[in-house]
Every structure is written in C-alpha cells, then in structure tokens.
N, CA, C and O atoms as a Tinker XYZ file with bonds, in Angstrom:
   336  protein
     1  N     -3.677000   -3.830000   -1.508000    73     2
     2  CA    -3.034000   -4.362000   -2.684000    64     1     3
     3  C     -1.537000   -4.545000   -2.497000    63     2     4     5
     4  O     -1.067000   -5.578000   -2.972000    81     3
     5  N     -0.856000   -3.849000   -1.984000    73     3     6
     6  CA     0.468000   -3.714000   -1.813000    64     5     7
     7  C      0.444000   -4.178000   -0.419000    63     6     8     9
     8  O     -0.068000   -3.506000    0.477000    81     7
     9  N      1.150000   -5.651000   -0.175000    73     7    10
    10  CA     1.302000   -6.265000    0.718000    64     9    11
    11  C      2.756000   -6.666000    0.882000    63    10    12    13
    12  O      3.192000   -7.789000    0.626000    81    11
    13  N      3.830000   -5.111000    1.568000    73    11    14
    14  CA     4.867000   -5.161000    1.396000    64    13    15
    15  C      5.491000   -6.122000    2.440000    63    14    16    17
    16  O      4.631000   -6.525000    3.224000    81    15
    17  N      6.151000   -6.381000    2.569000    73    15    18
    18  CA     6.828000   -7.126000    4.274000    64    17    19
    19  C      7.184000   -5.851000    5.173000    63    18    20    21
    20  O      7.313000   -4.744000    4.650000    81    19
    21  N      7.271000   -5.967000    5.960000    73    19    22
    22  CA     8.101000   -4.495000    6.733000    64    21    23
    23  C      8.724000   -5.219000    8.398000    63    22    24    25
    24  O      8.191000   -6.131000    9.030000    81    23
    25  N      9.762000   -4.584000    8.697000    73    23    26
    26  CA    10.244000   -5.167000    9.777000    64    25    27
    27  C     10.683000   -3.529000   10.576000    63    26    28    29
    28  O     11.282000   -2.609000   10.019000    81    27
    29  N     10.237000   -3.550000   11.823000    73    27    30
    30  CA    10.572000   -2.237000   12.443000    64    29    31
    31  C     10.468000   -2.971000   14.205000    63    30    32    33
    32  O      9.722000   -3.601000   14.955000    81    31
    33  N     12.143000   -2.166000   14.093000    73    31    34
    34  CA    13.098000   -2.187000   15.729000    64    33    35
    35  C     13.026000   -1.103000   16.242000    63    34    36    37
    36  O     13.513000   -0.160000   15.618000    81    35
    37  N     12.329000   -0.830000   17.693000    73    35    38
    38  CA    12.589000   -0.056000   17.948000    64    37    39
    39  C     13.674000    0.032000   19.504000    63    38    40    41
    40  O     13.717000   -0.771000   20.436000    81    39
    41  N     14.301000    1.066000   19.342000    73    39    42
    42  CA    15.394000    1.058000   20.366000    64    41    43
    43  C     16.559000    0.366000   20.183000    63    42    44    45
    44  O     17.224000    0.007000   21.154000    81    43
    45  N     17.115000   -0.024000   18.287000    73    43    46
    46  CA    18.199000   -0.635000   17.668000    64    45    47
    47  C     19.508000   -0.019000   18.441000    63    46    48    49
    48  O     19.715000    1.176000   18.651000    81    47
    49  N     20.273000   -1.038000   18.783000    73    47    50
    50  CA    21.577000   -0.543000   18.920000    64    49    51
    51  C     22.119000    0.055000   17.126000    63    50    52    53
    52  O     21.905000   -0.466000   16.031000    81    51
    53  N     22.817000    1.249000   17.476000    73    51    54
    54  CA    23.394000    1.919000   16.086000    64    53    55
    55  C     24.784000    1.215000   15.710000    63    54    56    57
    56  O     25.147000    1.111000   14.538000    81    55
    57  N     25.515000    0.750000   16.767000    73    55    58
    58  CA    26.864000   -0.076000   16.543000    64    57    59
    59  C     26.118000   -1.620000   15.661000    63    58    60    61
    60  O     26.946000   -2.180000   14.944000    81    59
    61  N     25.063000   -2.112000   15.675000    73    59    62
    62  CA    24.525000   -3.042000   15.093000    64    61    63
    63  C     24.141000   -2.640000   13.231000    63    62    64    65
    64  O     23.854000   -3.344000   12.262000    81    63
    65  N     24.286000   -1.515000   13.393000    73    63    66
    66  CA    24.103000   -1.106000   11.470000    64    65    67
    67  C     25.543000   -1.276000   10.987000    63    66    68    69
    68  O     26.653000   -1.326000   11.517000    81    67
    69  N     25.059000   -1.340000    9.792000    73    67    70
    70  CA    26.438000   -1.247000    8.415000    64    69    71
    71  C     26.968000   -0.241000    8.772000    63    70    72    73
    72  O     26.335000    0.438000    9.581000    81    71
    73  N     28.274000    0.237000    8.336000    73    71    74
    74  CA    28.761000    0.776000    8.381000    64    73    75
    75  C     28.517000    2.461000    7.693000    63    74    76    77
    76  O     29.097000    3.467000    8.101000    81    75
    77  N     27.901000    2.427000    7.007000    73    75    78
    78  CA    27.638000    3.056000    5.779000    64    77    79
    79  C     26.442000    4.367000    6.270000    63    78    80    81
    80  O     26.439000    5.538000    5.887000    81    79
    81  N     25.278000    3.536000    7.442000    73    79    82
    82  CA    24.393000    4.045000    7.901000    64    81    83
    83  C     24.738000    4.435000    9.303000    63    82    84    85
    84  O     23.804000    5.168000    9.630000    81    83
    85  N     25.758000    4.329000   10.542000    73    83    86
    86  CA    26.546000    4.301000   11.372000    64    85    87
    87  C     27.110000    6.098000   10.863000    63    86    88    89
    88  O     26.906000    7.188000   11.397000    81    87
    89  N     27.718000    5.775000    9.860000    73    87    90
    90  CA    28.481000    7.347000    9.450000    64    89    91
    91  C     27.406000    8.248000    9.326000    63    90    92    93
    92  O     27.779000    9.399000    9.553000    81    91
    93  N     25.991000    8.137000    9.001000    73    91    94
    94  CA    25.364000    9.632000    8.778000    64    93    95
    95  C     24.566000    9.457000   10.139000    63    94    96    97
    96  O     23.386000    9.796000   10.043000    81    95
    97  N     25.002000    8.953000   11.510000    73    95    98
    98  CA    24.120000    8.920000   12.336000    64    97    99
    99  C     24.666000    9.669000   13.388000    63    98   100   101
   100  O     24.101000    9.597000   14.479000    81    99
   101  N     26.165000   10.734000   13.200000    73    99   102
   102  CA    26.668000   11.200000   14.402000    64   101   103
   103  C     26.756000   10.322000   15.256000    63   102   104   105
   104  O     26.962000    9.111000   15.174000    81   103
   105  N     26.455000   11.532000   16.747000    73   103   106
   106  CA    26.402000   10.403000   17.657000    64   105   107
   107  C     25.596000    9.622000   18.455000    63   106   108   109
   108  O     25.792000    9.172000   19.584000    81   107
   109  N     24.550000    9.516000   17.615000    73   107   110
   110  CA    23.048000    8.709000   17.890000    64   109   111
   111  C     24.122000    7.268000   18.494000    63   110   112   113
   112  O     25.236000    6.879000   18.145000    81   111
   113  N     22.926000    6.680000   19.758000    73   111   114
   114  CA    23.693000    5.187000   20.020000    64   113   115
   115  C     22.395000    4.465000   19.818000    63   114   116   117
   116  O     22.540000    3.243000   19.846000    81   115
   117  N     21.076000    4.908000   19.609000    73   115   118
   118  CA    19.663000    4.434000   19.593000    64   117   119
   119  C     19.355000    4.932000   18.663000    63   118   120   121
   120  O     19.579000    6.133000   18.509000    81   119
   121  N     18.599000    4.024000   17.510000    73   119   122
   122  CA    17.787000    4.492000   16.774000    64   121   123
   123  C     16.394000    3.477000   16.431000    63   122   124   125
   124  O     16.133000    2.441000   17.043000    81   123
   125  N     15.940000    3.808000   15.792000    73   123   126
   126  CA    14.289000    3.100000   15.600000    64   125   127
   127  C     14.539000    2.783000   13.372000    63   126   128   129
   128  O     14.714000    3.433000   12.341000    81   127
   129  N     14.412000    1.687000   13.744000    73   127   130
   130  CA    14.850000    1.108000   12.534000    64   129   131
   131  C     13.441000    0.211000   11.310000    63   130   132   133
   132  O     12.887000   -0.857000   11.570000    81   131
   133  N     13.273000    0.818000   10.425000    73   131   134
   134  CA    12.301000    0.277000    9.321000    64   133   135
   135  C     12.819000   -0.120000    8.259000    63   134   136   137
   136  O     13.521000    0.605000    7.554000    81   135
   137  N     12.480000   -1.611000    7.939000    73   135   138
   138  CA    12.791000   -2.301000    7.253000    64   137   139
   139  C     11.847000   -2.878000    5.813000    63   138   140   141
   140  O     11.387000   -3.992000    6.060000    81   139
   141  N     11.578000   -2.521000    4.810000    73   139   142
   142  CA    10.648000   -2.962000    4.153000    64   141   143
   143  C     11.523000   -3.514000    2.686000    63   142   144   145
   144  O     12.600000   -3.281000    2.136000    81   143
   145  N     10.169000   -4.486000    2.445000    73   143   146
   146  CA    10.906000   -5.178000    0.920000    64   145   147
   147  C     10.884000   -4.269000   -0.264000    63   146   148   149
   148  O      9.822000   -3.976000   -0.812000    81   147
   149  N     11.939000   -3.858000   -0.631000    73   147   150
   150  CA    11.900000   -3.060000   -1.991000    64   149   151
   151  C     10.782000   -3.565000   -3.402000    63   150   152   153
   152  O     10.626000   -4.759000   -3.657000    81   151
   153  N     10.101000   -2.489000   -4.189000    73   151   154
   154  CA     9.605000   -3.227000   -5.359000    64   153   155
   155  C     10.061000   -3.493000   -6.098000    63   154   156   157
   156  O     11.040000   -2.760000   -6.239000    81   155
   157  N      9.966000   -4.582000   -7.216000    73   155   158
   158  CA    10.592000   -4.574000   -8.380000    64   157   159
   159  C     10.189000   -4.203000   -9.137000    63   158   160   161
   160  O      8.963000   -4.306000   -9.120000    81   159
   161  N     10.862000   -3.417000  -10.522000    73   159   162
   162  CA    10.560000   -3.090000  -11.468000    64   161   163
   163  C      8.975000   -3.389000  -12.277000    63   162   164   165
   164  O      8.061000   -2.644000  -12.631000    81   163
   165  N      9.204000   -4.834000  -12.344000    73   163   166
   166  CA     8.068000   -5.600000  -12.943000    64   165   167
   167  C      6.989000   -5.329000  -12.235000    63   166   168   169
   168  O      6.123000   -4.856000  -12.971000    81   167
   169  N      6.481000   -5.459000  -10.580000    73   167   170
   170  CA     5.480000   -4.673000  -10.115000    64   169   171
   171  C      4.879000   -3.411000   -9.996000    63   170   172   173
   172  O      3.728000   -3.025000   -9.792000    81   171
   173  N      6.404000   -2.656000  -10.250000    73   171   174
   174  CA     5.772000   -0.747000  -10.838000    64   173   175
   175  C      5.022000   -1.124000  -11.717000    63   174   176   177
   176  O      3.870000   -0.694000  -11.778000    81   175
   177  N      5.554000   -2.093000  -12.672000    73   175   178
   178  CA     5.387000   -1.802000  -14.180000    64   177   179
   179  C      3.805000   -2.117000  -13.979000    63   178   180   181
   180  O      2.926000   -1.419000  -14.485000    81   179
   181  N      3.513000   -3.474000  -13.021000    73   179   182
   182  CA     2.293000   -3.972000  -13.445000    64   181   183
   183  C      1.222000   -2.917000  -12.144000    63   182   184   185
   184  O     -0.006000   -2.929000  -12.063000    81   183
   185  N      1.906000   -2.350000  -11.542000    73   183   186
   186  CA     0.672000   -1.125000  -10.612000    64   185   187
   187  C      0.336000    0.100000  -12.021000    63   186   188   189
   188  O     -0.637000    0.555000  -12.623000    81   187
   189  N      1.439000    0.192000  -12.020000    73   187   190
   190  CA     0.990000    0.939000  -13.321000    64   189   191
   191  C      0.114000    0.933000  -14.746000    63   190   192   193
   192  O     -0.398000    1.771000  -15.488000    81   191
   193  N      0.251000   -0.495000  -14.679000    73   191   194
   194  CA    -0.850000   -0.724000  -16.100000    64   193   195
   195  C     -2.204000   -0.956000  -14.888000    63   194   196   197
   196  O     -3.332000   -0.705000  -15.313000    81   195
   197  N     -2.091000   -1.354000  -13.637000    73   195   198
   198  CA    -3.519000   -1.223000  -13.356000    64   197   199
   199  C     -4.162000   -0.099000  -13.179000    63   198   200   201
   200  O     -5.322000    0.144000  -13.512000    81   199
   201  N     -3.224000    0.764000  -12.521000    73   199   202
   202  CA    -3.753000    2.601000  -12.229000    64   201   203
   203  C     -4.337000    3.069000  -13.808000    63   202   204   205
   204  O     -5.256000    3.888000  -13.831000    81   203
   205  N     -3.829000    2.576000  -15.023000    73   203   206
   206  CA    -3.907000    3.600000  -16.150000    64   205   207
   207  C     -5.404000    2.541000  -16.716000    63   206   208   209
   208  O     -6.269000    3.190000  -17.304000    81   207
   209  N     -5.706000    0.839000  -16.521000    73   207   210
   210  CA    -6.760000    0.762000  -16.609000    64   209   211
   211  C     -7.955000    1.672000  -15.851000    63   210   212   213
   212  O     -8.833000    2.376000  -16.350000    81   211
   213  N     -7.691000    1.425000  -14.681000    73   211   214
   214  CA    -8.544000    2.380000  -13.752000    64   213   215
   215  C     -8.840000    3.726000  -14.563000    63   214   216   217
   216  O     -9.755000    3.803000  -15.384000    81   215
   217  N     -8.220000    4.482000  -14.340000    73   215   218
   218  CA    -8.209000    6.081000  -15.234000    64   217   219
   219  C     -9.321000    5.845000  -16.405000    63   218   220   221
   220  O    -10.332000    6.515000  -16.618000    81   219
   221  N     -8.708000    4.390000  -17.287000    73   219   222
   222  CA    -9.110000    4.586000  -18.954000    64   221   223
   223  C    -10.884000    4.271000  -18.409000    63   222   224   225
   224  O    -11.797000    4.586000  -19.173000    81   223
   225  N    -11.101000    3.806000  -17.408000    73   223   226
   226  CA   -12.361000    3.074000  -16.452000    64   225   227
   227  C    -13.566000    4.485000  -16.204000    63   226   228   229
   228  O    -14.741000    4.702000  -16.497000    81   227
   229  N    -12.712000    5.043000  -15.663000    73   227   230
   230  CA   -12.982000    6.319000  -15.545000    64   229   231
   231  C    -13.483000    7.544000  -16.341000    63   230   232   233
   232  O    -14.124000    8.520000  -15.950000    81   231
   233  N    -13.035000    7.239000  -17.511000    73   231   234
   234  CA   -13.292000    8.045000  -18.690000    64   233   235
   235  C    -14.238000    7.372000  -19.568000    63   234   236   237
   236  O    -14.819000    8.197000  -20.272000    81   235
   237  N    -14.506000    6.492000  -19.725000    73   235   238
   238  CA   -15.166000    5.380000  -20.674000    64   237   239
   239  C    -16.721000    6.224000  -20.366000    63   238   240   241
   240  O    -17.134000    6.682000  -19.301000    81   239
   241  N    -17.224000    6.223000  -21.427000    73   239   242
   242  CA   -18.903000    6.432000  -21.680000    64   241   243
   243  C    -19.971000    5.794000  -20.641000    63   242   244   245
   244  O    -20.165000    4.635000  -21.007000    81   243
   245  N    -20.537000    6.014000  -19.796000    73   243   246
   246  CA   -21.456000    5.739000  -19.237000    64   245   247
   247  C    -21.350000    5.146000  -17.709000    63   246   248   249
   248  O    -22.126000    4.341000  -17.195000    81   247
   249  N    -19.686000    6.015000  -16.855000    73   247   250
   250  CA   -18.944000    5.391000  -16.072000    64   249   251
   251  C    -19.641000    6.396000  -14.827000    63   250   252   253
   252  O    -19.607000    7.626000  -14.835000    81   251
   253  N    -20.124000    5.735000  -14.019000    73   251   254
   254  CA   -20.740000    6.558000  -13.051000    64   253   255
   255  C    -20.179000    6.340000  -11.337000    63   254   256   257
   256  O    -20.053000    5.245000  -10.788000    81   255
   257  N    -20.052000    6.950000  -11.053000    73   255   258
   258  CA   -19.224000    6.999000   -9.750000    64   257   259
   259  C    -20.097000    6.497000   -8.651000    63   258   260   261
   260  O    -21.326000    6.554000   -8.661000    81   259
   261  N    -19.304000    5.964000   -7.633000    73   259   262
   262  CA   -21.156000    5.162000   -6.709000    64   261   263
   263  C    -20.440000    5.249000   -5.357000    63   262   264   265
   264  O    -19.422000    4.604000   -5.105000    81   263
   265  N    -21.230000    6.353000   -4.237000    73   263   266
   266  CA   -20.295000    6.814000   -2.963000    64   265   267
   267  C    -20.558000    5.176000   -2.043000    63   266   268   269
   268  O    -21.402000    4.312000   -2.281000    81   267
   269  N    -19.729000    5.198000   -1.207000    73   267   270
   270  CA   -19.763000    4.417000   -0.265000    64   269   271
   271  C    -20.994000    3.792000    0.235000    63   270   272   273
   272  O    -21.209000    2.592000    0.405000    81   271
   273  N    -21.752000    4.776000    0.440000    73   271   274
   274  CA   -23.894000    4.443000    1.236000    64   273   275
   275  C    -24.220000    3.735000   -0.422000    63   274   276   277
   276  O    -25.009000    2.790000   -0.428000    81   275
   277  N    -23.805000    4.049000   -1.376000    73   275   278
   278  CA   -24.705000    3.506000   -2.571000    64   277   279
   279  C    -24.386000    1.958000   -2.639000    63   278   280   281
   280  O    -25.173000    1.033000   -2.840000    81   279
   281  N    -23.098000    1.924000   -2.429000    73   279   282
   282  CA   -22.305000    0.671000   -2.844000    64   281   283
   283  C    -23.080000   -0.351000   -1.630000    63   282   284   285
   284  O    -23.794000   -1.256000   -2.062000    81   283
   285  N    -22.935000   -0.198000   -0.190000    73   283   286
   286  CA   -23.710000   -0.720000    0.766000    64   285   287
   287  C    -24.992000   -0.621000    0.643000    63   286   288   289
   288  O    -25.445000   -1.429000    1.453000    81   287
   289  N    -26.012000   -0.007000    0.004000    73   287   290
   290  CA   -27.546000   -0.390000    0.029000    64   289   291
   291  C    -27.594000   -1.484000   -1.186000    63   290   292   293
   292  O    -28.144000   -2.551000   -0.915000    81   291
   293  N    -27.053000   -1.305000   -2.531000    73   291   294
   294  CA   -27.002000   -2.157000   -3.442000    64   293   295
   295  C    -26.800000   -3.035000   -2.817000    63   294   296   297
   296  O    -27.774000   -3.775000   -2.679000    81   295
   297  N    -25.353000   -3.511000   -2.023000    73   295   298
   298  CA   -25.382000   -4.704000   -1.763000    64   297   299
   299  C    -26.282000   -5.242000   -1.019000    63   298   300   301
   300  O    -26.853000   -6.233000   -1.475000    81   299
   301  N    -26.714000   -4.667000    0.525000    73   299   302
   302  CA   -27.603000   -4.965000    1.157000    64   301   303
   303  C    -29.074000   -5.456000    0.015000    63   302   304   305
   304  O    -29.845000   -6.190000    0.634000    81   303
   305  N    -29.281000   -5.331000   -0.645000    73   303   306
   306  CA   -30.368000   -5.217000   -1.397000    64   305   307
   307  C    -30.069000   -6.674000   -1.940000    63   306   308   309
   308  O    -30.507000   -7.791000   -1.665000    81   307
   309  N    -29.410000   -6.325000   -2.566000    73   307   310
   310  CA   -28.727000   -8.031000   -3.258000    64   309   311
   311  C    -28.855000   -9.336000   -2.098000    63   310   312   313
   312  O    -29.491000  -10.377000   -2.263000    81   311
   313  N    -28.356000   -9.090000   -1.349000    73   311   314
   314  CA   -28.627000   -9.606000   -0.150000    64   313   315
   315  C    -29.895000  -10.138000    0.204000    63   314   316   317
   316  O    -30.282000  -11.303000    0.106000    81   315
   317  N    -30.531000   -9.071000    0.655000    73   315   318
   318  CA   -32.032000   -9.357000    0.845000    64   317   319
   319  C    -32.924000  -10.670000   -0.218000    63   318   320   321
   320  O    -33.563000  -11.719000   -0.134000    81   319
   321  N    -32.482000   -9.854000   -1.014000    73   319   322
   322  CA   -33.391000  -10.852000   -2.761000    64   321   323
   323  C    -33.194000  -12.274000   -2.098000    63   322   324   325
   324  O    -34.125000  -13.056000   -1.903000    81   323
   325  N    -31.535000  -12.578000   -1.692000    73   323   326
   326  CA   -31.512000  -14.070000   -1.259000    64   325   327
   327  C    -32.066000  -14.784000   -0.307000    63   326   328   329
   328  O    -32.379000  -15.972000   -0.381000    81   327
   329  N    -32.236000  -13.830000    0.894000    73   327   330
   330  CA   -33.065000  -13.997000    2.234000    64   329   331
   331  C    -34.468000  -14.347000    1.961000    63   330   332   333
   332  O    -34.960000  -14.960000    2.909000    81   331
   333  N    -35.347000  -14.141000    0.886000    73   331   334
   334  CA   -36.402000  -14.118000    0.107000    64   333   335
   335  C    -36.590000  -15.384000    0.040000    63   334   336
   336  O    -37.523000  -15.835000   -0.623000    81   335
C-alpha cells in the first residue's frame, strides 16, 4: 500500500551532505545514505481512516477471520467451478 520512493547511496562522500548533517557526523568521510519521500498529512489522515475502517470491520457482527490455507482453497475452489 505504501509505495514510498526511496533512494539509498551507499559509500556517499560526507563532504557531499548539507551542512547541517556534515556537523553531527564527526569525523565520518563515508557514509551510507537513505533517502525517502516524506508523507503528507492528508495521507496519514487517509491511512488512518482506512486502519479505523478495518478495526470497525473487525468488530462488526458476524466478522470471521479466514487463515491464509482457507483464503487459498476458497479460491482454488472458485477456480475450479470455472474449469467445469
């Protein structure tokens, strides 16, 4: 679901960072660098109304949990009917 971007250097020259990140690095001259797109607000907001559907999903009357082997024979089954 979360299909962030991410960019990762490894073996960055440290004279190549801001300045800002340079100062808490001593005297590192190599470092290994990860880069990812920050979220915005509006996507917390909207992971969040999906997590709390989920939950309310969860609690609802007659909500039955279905392990992994169940979910694959159903389908397989479904399947089959069409092979028919």
């Amino acid at each position: 679901m979360d299909e962030r971007e991410k960019i990762i250097r490894e073996d960055y020259p440290v004279d190549r960072l801001p300045e800002d990140l340079r100062a808490e690095l001593g005297d590192a001259t190599r470092v290994r660098v990860t880069v990812e797109r920050a979220i915005d607000s509006d996507e917390r907001k909207s992971w969040a109304e999906i997590e709390a559907l989920i939950e309310e999903l969860h609690r609802s009357p007659g909500f039955k949990p279905v392990t992994t082997d169940e979910a694959v024979a159903r389908v397989r089954e479904l399947r089959d009917e069409w092979d028919r």
